[in-house]
N, C-alpha and C positions, 0 to 999 in steps of 0.2 A: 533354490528359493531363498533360503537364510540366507546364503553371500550376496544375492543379486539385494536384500534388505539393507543388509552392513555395506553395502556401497551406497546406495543410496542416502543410508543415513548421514556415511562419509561424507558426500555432495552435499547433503542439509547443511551440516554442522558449517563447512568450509566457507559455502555461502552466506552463513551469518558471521563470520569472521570477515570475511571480505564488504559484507555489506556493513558491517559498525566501521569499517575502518573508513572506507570511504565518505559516509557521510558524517564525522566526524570531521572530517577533512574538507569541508564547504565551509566555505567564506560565506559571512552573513549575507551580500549581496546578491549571493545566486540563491538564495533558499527559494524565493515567490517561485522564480522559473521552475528549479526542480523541481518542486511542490507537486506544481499544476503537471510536469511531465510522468510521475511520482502515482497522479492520479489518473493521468490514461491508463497507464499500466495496471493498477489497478484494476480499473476494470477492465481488463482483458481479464484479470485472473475470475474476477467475479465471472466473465461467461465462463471459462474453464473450469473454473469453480461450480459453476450450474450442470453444466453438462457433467461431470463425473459424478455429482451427486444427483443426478438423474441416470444415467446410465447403470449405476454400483452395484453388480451382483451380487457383491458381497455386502452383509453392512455396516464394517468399518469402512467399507468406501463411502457409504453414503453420509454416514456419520463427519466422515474428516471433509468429504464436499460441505459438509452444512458449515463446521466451523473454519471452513477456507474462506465460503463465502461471509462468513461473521466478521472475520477479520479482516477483510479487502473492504467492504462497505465500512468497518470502523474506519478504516484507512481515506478512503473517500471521503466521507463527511467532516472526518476533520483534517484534512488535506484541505478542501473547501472553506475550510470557515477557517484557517490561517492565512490562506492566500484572501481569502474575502478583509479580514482583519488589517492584515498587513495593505494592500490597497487600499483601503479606508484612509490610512495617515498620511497616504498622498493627496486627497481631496482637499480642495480648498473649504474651509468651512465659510458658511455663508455669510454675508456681513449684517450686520447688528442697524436699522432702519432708527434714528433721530427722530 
């Protein structure tokens, strides 16, 4: 049970070195795109996120499902309102009537 933890945690850690690395590594021009794909993902985790924290026998399971889904919904909402942002300053603004 403890080694199958210490792997796991291994796989955390690694994945957050690999994910700062990459998204450091985006050119300003694809961020809208990523963003928006950034946010489906998301909510995948959000239902994964649901179901284990409904499922959790235990109740750090259900506890780490609640702040899974905290953090995916943070992720959402302002995933959304950058890409919302950022599209805006392609709009034409409306012109000014004489």
């Amino acid at each position: 049970m403890i080694e199958e933890l210490v792997v796991l945690f291994v796989i955390f850690v690694l994945a957050i070195f690999v994910g700062f690395e990459v998204i450091t590594k985006v050119p300003p021009t694809l961020h809208t795109p990523l963003m928006s794909g950034s946010n489906a993902i998301s909510g995948i985790t959000i239902i994964g996120a649901l179901i284990v924290a409904g499922q959790g026998d235990v109740v750090v399971a259900k506890y780490l499902g609640m702040v899974a889904v905290a953090f995916a919904m943070i992720n959402v909402v302002g995933g959304f309102l950058v890409t919302d942002r950022m599209l805006k300053m392609f709009k034409r603004k409306p012109e000014v009537q004489k």
